[in-house]
C-alpha positions as a printed Julia matrix, in Angstrom:
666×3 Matrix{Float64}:
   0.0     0.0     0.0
   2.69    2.67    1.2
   6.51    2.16    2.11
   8.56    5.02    3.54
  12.57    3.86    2.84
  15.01    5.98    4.69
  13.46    8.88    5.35
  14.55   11.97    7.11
  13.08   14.83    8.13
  14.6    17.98   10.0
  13.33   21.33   10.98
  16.35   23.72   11.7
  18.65   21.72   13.85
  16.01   19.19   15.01
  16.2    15.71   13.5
  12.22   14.75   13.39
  12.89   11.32   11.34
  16.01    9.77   10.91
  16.67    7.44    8.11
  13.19    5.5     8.75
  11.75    3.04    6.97
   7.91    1.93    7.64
   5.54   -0.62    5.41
   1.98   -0.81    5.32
   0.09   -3.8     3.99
  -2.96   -4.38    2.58
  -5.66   -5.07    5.8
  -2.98   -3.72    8.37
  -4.62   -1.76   11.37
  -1.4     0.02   12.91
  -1.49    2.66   15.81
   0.58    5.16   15.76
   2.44    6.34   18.95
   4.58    8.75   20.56
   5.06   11.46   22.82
   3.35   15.2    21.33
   6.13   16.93   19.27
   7.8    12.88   18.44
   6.93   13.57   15.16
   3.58   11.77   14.07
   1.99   15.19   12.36
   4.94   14.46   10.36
   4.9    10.93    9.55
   1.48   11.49    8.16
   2.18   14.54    6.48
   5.01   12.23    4.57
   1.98    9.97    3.36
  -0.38   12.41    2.36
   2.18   14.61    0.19
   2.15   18.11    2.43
   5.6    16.82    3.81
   8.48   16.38    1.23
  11.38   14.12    2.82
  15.01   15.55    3.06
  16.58   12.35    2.24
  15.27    9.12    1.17
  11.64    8.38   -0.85
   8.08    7.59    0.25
   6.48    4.94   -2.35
   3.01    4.1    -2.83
   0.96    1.89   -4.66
  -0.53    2.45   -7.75
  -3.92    4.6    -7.63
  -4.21    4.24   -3.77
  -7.05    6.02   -2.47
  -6.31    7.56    1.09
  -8.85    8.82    3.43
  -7.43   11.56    5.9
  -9.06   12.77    8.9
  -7.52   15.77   10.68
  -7.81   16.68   13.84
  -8.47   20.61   12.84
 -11.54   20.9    10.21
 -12.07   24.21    8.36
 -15.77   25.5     8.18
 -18.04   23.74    5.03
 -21.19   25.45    5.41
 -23.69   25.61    2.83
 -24.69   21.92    2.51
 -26.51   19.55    5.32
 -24.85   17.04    7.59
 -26.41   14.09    5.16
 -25.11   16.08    1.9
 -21.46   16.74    3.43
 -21.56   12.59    4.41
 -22.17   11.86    0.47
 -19.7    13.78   -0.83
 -17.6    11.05   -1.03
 -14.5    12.58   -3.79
 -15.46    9.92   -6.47
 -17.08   10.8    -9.77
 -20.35    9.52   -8.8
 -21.84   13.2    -8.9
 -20.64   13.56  -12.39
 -22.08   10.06  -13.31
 -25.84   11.02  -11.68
 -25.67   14.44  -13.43
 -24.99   12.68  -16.68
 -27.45   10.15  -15.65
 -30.62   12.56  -15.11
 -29.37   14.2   -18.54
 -29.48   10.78  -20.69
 -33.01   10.36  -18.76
 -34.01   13.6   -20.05
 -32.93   13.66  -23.52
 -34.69    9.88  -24.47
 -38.25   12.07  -23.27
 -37.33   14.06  -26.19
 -35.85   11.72  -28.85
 -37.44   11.0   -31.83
 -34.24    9.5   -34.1
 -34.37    5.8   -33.71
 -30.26    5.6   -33.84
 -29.55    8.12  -31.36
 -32.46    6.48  -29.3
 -30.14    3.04  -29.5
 -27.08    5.16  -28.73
 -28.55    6.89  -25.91
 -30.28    3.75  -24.34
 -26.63    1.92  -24.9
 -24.97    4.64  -22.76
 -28.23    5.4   -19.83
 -26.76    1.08  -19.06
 -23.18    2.04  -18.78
 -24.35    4.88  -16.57
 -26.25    3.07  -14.66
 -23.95    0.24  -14.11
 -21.22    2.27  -12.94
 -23.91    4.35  -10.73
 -24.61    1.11   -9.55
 -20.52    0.05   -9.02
 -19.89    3.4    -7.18
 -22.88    2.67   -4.92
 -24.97    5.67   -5.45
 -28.08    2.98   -4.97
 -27.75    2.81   -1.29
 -25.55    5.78   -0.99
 -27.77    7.52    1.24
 -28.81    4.28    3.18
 -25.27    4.1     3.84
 -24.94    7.42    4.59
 -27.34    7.75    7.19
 -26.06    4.33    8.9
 -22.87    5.83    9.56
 -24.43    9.2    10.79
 -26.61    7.28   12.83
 -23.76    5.07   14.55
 -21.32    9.03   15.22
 -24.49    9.61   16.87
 -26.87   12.14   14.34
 -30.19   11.54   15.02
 -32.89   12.26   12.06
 -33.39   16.15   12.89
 -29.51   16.61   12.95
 -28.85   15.07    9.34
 -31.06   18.4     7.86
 -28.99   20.88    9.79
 -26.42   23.03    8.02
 -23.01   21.81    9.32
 -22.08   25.34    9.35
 -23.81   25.13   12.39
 -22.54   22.54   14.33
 -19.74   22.67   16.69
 -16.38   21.46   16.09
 -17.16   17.81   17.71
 -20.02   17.46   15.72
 -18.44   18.37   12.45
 -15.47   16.41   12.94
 -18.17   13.44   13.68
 -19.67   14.53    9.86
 -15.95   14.49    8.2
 -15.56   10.94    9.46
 -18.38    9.91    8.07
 -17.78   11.37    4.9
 -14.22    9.8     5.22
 -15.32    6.39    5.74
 -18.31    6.58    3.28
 -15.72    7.1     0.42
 -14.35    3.88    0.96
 -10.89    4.39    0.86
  -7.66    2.08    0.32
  -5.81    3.75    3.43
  -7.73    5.33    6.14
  -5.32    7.94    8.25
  -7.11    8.79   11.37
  -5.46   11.48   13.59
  -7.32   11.41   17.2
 -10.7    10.55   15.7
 -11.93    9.4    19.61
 -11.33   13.02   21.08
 -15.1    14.28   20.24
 -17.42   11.16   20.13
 -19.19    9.59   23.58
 -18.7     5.92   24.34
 -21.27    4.78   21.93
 -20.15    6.14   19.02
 -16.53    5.28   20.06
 -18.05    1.68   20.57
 -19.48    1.92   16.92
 -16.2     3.01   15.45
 -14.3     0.51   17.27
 -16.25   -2.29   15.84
 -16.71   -0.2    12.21
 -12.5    -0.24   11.63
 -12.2    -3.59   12.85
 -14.78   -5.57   10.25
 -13.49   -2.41    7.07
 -11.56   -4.01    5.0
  -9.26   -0.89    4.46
  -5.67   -0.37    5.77
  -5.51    2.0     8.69
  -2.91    4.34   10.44
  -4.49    5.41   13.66
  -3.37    7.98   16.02
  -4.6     7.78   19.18
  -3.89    8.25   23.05
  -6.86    6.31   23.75
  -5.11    2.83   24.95
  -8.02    0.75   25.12
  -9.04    2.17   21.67
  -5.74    1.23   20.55
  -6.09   -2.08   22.02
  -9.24   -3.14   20.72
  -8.33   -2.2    16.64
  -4.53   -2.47   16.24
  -2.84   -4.99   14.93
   0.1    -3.49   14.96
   1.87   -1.01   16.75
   4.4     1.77   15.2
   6.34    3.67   18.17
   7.92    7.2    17.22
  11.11    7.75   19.56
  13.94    9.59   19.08
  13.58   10.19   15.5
  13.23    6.72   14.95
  10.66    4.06   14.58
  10.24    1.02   16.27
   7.49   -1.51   15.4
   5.71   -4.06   17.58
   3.08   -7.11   16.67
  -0.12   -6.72   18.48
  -2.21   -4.33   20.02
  -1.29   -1.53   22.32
  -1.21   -4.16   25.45
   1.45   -5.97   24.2
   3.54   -3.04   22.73
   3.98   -2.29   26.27
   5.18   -4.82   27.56
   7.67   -5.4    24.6
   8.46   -2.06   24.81
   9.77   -2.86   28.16
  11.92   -5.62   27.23
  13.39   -3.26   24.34
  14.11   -0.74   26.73
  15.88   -2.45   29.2
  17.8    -4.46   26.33
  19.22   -1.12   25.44
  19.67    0.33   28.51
  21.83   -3.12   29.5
  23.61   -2.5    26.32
  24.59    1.3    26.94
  25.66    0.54   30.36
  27.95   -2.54   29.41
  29.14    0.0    26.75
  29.95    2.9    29.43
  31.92    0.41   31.23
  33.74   -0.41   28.68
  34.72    3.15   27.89
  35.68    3.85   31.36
  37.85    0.5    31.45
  39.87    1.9    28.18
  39.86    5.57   29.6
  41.11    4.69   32.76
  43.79    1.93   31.27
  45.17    5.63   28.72
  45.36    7.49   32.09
  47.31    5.04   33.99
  49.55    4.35   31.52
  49.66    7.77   29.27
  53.39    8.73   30.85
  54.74    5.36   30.08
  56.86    5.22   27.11
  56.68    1.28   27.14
  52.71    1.36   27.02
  52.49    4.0    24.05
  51.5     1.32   21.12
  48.63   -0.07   23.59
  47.55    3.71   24.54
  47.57    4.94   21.41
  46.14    1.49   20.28
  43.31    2.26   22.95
  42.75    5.63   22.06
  41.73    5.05   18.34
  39.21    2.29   19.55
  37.53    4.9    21.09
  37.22    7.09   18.68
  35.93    4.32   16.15
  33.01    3.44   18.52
  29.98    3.77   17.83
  28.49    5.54   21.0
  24.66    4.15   22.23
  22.41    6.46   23.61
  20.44    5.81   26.77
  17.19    4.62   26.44
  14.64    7.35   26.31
  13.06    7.71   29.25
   8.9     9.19   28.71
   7.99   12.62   29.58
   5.33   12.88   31.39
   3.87   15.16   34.24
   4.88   13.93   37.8
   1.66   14.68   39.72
   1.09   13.71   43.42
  -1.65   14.84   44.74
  -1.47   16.09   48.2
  -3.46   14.34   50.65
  -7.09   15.99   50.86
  -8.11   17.55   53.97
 -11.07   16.47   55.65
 -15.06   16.98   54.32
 -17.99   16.38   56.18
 -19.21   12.79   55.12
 -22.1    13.77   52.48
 -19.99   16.15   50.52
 -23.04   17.33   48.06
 -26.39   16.9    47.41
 -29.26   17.85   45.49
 -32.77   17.79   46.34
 -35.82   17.94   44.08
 -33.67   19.3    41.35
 -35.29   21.37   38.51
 -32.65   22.44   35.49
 -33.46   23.64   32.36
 -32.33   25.93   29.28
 -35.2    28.0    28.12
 -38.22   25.5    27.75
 -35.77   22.88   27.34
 -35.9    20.46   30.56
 -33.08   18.89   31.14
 -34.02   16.97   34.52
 -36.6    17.2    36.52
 -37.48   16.41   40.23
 -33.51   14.68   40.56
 -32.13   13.8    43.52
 -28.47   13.07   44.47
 -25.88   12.46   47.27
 -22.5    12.29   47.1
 -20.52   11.54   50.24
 -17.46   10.9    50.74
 -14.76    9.25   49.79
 -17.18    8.86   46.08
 -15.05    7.97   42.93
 -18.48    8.73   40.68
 -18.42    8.56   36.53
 -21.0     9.75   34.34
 -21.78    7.91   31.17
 -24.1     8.85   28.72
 -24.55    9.51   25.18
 -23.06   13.13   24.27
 -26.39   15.7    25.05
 -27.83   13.27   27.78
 -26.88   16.14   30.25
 -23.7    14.96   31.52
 -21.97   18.27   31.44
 -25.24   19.89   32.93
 -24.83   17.58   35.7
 -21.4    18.39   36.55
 -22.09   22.17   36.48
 -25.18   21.67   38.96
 -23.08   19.62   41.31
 -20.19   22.28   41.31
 -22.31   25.19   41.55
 -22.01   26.66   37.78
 -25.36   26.66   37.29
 -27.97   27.41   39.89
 -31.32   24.68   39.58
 -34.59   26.38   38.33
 -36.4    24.56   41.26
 -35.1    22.55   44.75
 -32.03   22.94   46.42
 -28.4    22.12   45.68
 -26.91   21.36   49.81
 -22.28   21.46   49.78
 -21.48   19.67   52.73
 -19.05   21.61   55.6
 -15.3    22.08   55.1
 -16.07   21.03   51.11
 -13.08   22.85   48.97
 -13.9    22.14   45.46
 -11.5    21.58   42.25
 -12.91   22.06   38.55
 -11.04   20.72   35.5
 -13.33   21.95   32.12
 -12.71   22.92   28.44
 -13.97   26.22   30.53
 -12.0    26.62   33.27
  -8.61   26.3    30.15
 -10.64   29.1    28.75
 -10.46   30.9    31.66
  -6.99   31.22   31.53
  -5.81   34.71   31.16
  -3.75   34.87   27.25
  -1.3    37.44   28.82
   0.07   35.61   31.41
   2.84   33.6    31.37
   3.14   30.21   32.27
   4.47   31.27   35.85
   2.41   34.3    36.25
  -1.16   32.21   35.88
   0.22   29.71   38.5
   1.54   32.57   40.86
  -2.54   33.95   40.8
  -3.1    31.18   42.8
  -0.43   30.18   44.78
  -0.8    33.02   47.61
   2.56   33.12   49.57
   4.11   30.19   47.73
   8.01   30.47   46.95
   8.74   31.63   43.1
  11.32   28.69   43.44
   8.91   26.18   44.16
   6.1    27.49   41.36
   8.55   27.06   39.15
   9.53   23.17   40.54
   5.67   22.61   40.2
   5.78   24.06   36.57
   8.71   21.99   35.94
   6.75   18.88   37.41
   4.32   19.47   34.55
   6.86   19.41   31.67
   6.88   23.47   31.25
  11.19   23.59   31.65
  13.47   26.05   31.42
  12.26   29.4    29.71
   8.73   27.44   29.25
   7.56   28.86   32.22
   7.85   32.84   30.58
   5.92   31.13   27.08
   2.37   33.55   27.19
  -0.92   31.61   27.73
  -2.16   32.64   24.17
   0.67   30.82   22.58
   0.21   27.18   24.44
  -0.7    24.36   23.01
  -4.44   21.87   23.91
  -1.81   19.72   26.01
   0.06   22.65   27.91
  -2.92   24.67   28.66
  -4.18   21.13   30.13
  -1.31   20.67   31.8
  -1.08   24.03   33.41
  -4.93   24.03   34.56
  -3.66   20.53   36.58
  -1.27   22.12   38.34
  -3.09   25.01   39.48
  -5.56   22.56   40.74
  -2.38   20.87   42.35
  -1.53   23.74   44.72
  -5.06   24.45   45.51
  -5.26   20.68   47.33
  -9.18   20.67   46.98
 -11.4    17.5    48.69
 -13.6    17.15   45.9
 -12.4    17.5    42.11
 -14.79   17.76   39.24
 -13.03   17.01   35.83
 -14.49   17.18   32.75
 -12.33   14.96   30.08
  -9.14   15.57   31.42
  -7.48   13.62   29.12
  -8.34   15.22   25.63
  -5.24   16.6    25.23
  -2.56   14.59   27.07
  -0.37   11.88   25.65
  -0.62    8.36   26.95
   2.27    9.19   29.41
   0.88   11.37   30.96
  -2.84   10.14   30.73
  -1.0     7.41   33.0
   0.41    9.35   35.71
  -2.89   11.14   36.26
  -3.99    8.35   36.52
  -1.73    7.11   39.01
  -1.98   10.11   41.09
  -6.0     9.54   40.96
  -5.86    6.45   42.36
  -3.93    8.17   45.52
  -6.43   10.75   45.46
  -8.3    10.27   48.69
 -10.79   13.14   48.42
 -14.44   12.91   46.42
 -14.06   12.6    42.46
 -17.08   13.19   39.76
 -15.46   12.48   36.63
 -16.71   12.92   32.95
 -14.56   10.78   30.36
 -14.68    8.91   27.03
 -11.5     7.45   28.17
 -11.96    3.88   29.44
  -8.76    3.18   31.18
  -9.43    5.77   32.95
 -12.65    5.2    34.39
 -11.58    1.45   35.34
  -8.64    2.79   37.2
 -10.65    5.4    39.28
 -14.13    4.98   39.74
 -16.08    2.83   42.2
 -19.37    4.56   40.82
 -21.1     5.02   37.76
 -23.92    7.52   37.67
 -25.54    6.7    33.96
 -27.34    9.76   32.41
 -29.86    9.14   29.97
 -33.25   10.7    29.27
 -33.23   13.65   31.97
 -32.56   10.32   34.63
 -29.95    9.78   36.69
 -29.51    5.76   37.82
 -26.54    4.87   40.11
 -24.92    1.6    39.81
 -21.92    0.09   41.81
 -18.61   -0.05   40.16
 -16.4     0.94   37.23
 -17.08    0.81   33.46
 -16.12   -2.57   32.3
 -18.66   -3.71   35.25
 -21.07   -1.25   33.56
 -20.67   -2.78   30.2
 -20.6    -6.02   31.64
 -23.34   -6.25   34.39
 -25.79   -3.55   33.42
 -25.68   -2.02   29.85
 -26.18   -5.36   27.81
 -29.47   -5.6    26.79
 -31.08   -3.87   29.3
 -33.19   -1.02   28.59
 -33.3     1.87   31.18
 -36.3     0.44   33.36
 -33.97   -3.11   33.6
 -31.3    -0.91   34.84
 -33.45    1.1    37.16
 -34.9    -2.64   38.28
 -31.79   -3.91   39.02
 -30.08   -0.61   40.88
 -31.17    1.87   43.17
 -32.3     5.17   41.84
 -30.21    8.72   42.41
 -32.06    9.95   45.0
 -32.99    6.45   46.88
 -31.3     6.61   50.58
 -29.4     3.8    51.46
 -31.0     0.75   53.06
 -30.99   -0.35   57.17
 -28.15   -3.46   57.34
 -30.36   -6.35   57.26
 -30.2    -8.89   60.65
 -27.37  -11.47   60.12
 -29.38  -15.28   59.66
 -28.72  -16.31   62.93
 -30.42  -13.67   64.81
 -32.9   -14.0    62.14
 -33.15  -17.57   63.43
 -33.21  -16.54   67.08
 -35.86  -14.33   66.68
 -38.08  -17.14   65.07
 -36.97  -19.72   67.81
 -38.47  -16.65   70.79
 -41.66  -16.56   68.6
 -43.0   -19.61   67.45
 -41.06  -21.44   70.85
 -40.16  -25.41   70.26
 -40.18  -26.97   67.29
 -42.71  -30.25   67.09
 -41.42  -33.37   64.71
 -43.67  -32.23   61.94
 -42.45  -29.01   62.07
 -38.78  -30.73   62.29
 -39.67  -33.19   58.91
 -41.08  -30.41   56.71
 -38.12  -28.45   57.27
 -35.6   -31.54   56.51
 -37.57  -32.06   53.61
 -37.26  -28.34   52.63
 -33.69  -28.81   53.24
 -33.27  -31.62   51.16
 -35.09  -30.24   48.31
 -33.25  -27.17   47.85
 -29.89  -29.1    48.34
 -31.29  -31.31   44.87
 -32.15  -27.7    43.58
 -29.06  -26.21   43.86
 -26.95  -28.79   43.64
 -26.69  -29.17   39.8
 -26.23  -25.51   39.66
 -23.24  -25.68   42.33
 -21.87  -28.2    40.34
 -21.84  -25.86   37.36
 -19.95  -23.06   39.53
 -17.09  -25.29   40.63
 -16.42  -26.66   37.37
 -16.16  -23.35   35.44
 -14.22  -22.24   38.2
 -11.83  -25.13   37.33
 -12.09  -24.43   34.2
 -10.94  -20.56   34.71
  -8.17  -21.68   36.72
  -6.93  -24.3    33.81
  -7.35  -21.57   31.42
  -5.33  -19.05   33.42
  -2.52  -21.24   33.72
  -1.93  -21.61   30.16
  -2.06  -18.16   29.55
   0.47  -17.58   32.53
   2.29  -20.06   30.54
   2.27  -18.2    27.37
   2.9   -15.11   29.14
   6.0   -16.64   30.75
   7.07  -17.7    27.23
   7.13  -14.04   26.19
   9.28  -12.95   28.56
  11.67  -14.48   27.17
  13.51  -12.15   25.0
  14.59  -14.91   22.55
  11.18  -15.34   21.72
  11.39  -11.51   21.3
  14.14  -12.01   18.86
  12.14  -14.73   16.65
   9.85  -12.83   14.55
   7.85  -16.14   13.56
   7.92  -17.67   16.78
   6.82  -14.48   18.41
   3.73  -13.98   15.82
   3.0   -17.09   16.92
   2.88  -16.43   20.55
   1.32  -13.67   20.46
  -1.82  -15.19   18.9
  -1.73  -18.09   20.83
  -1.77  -15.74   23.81
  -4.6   -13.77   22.04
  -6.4   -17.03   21.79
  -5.75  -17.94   25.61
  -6.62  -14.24   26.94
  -9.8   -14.52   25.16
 -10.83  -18.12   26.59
  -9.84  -16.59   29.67
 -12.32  -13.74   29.33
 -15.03  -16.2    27.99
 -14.98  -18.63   30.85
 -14.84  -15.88   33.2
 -17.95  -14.26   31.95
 -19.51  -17.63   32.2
 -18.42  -18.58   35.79
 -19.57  -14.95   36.46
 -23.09  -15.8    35.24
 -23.55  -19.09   36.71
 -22.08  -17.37   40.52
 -24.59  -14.58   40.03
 -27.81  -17.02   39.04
 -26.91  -19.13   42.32
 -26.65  -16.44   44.42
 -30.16  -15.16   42.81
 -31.55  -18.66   43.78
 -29.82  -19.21   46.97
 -31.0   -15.28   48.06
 -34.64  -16.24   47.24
 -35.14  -19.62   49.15
């Protein structure tokens, strides 16, 4: 499809690319990652011909089609969302003009050759209508809408009047409607919800196109890749698999070099000190001098690079009252727009709470009546005592003053705080060196992110509201927040698209949906898992308790349960003694069978989990590294096991759940 052969790149003294070489396949689904400013702008600005190479050539295959979506979109008013999707680039426009003008002109003929001639080219026309897909165009069209999340009224609007999510969501429609040979994505995940990330996910996987994807969005990465390309240090590094195992091969890598550099530093400091010792002695000179030029004719090793990414410890909260917020009888809406009505909601403390929900359920709304933003049109919103909030929102980084610097929009919260120590903090968060003087206007997505973080960080707030947090951070970074999360011990409402994330932190999920609010114990793969699979919102509201439902009294434990029935009903008479060791029996024949069940797909999980251990083990291994065929192989093999694994887990999950159903209701 496309083969870069020892390219370069360079901007003034920087070395972007350095001699890289890169091949994409036919069917390959690689993600493409790196640190911001690696150099993966570049790398696809090589493919698409905006980029010209300073050394070496970028081949491609004959009449490749390739489908680019950027992450900035210029305005294309003047058509609807459904119009925009159809414009696909081919010449099917041309072909249905010509089309409707055949059509017209055989009303009107009356010679019976040019009636032949123009009935002979009306089936060309309409064979190649028929190849380009202009048939179903539409149908299609509207499919794809429909899974990015337009509803009906949206595919009528003019996109000149949608935001920038939304038109970005109409460009990748139009993008994948076109049916390209090479799709080049460039952080298509940053403006959809979870469904429509869910769609897309399972759209790229079953396309039959070739796709370069970059993405921070590891689970993203995880579920499409097949292959992972790794931008470091001007160079590339490629790894089989998804994102999961790039990791952990990018590990082994790593520390390969790094044992490699430092056997290589001893050795230079062996010859260095041997031309020292002996530099004076006359009978030495052929081995000094000898010494001396294998120096210079070494090829020097770098150190592994080490990722840059924020260092952020969160400082331990101070103490809240134990219901930190909550709203009562809760009226919001925007004009005559109701958004939710009669809600109810507590948050106490010690809360790790995530809001899912399709984009315009009212997630954002939420947040901003929890924190205050927004005052409710009816009831009352109750902040508990000693409550010091935190907000993270696309807002509060437009809140940031353009004229500061760096250090001066810390220092307008930092009070008394030591310049020295603002500028440690700063340095914490990547801004280095003269960084901290760069204006506010002239920061990037990422450093204005960055910089809103750590003027949370000195605040030390019990209860932090964050609104995607991680739309503009790389994955290193995106993993030391989360890390420093997971310390957090204060109250956390978050709102994210990422799911690593929102496993990693949150013990709640509050799912929004249709002005209701239902709470449900536990992070998102439990959500996706236990509650959003086929169940409709009443299911979910059956099987959880609602927003505003108070906890319930501890029940009795059985045996004073027991004792309480002994006081009442006094002794027990044989009959009484028979019926219940009848009843006994019976529901041990009842469950029995369904015991059974549990124990042997437990036996099964535990057989299935050794042999991916196994395969794991294998892996480690870095001569398996070093095989490429042996190391395809065990990476699918461990594919294979990691997905039995999953499967009999979700089984023996199941089965556990239906006894404890049954043994709950006897």
């Amino acid at each position: 499809m496309i083969t870069l052969h020892n390219v370069s790149k360079y901007y003034g003294k920087q070395d972007v690319l350095k001699d890289v070489s890169l091949h994409i396949g036919p069917g390959e689904r690689l993600g493409l990652v790196g640190p911001n400013g690696a150099g993966k702008s570049t790398l696809l600005g090589l493919m698409l011909n905006t980029v010209e190479p300073d050394s070496g050539e970028v081949f491609k295959a004959k009449s490749l089609r390739l489908g680019y979506l950027p992450q900035e979109l210029l305005s294309l008013s003047g058509r609807t969302v459904l119009e925009l999707a159809m414009e696909t680039g081919d010449s099917l426009p041309q072909v249905e003009a010509e089309l409707n003008q055949v059509h017209h002109e055989l009303g009107q003929v009356r010679d019976e050759a040019e009636l032949e001639e123009l009935l002979a080219r009306q089936g060309q026309l309409q064979s190649q209508f028929e190849q380009l897909g202009g048939y179903d165009l539409e149908a299609r069209a509207s499919r794809i809408l429909a899974g990015l999340g337009f509803d009906q009224q949206r595919l009528n609007r003019d996109v000149g009047e949608l935001s920038g999510g939304w038109l970005m969501r109409a460009a990748l429609a139009r993008l994948l409607l076109s049916a390209p040979d090479l799709i080049l994505l460039d952080e298509p995940t940053n403006h959809l919800d979870l469904e429509s990330l869910l769609w897309l996910e399972g759209y790229l996987i079953s396309n039959p196109a070739s796709l370069l994807l970059v993405s921070h969005d590891r689970v993203f990465l995880d579920k499409v890749a097949t292959r992972i390309v790794e931008l470091d240090g001007g160079q590339i590094y490629t790894y089989g698999g998804n994102y999961s195992h790039y990791e952990e091969q990018r590990a082994r890598r790593r520390e390969a070099q790094r044992a490699a550099y430092e056997s290589q530093q001893e050795r230079i400091r062996q010859i260095q000190d041997f031309v020292d010792r002996n530099r004076t002695r006359k009978d030495r000179a052929k081995q000094v001098q000898g010494r001396l030029k294998m120096l210079e004719k070494m090829e020097r090793l770098a150190p592994p690079a080490e990722d840059q990414a924020i260092k952020l410890d969160l400082p331990p909260a101070e103490p809240s009252a134990k219901v930190v917020m909550e709203l009562l009888g809760v009226e919001m809406a925007y004009g005559s727009k109701v958004i939710y009505e009669n809600l109810s909601l507590v948050l106490r403390k010690g809360d790790r709470l995530a809001l899912l929900g399709r984009n315009g359920a009212g997630k954002s709304s939420l947040l901003r009546l929890i924190s205050g933003q927004v005052k409710p049109r009816k009831g009352r919103r109750l902040l508990g005592g000693r409550v010091k909030m935190g907000v993270f929102s696309q807002h509060t980084m437009e809140d940031l003053n353009p004229e500061n610097t760096a250090l001066g929009e810390l220092g307008s919260v930092a009070g008394l705080m030591a310049q020295g120590l603002q500028r440690s903090i700063l340095g914490a968060f990547l801004f280095r060196g003269d960084d901290v003087f760069k204006k506010v206007k002239v920061l990037s997505g990422g450093e204005r992110a960055r910089l809103v973080l750590a003027k949370l960080l000195i605040q030390k707030p019990n209860f932090l509201l964050l609104d995607e947090p991680t739309n503009h951070l790389d994955i290193a970074s995106r993993t030391v927040l989360e890390h420093a999360l997971s310390q957090y011990d204060g109250t956390l409402v978050l709102i994210s698209h990422d799911r690593h994330l929102i496993n990693t932190v949150a013990n709640q999920v509050a799912y929004v949906n249709a002005g209701k609010v239902t709470m449900l114990p536990g992070n998102y793969d439990d959500f996706e898992r236990l509650w959003k699979q086929g169940l409709d919102a009443d299911a979910i509201k059956a099987k959880a308790k609602p927003a505003a439902s108070p906890a319930p009294e501890p029940e009795a434990p059985p045996q004073a349960k027991a004792a309480e029935g002994d006081a009442a009903s006094g002794p027990k008479s044989a009959v009484q003694k028979r019926a219940e060791a009848q009843a006994r029996q019976e529901r041990y024949h009842r469950l029995k069978p369904l015991k059974d069940k549990v124990a042997g797909l437990e036996a099964q999980v535990e057989e299935a989990t050794a042999e991916l251990d196994k395969f794991v083990a294998e892996m480690v291994d870095p001569a398996a590294f070093a095989d490429g065929k042996r190391w395809t192989k065990l990476t699918k093999a461990h594919a294979r096991a990691k997905g039995n694994v999953a499967k009999l887990t979700a089984k023996w999950e199941s089965a556990a759940m239906e006894l404890e159903e049954l043994e709950a209701g006897d």
